[in-house]
Residue, then its C-alpha position, 0 to 999 in steps of 0.5 A: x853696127x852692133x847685132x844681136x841674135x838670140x835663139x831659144x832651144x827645147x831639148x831634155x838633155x838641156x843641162x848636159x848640152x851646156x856642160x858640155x859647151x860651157x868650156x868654149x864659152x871662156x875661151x874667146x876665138x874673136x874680139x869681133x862677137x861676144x856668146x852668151x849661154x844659158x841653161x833653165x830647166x829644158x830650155x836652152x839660150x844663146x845670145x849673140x853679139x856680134x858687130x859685123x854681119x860676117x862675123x855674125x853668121x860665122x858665130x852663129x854657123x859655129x854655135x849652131x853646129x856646137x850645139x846640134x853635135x853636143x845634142x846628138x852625142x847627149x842623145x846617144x849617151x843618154x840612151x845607153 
């Protein structure tokens, strides 16, 4: 069974969020879900892939965890 999840996130420091991920993404920690991130202006988008429930939710707990600790520290660069 293949899953897919697909997420959409605002935030102003969009750019600096993926650039700050985009080395995890060429790093592979599982053949069992595939990651796909994109920025566009403000806008910011994870594609995932996975082909089993588990290895969905575990995918989507570490990228989402990813993406809210690279905010908060963006957030806290950006306003010194």
């Amino acid at each position: 069974m293949q899953l897919i999840a697909e997420s959409v996130f605002e935030f102003d420091t969009a750019c600096s969020i993926y650039r700050s991920l985009k080395p995890e993404i060429e790093t592979a920690v599982t053949d069992r879900s595939r990651i796909e991130l994109r920025v566009d202006g403000s806008h910011l988008y994870l594609i995932v892939e996975a082909d089993d429930l588990v290895s969905m939710r575990s995918t989507l707990n570490t990228w989402l965890r990813l993406i809210q600790v690279s905010n908060e520290v963006s957030v806290l660069t950006d306003s010194k």
